[in-house]
Steps between C-alpha positions, in 0.01 A plus 500: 500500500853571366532928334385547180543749229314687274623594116394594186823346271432300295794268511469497853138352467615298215780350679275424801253315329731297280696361808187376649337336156263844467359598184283799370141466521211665478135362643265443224132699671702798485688515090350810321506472087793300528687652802659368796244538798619473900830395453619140695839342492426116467703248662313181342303282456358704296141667631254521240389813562808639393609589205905498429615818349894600362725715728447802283091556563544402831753781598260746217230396773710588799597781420162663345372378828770705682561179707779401711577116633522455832691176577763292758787314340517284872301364690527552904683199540753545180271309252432627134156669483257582274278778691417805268208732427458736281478854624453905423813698460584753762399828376 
């Protein structure tokens, strides 16, 4: 597996995930009174058990969370890649 990084910008994560067809999600089990659950960035088709959500409640999320996003912009061999997970922040 090629390095990857770990941030917490948001245009960084935005970025990202636009230049691979990502978009905010949240999965569905997990919304409380109307807020974003475990937060997913969807790549299509569509799963149903996620819900789409706006850029805005999906960084509020993140960052009440206290998450960072782990990713790799390449793979190994020089390909695009999509690997992420979401992760705690460094104390």
């Amino acid at each position: 597996m090629s390095d990857s990084e770990t941030t917490t910008d948001h245009d960084t994560i935005r970025k990202w995930a636009d230049a691979r067809g990502g978009r905010p999600a949240t999965v569905k089990a997990t919304e409380e009174d109307g807020h974003a659950g475990i937060l997913r960035i969807d790549f299509g088709p569509k799963e149903a058990a996620l819900d789409p959500i706006d850029w805005d409640e999906f960084f509020r999320k993140f960052d009440e969370s206290e998450l960072a996003f782990l990713y790799q912009d390449r793979t190994k061999d020089g390909k695009i890649s999509r690997f992420h997970k979401f992760v705690r922040r460094a104390a």
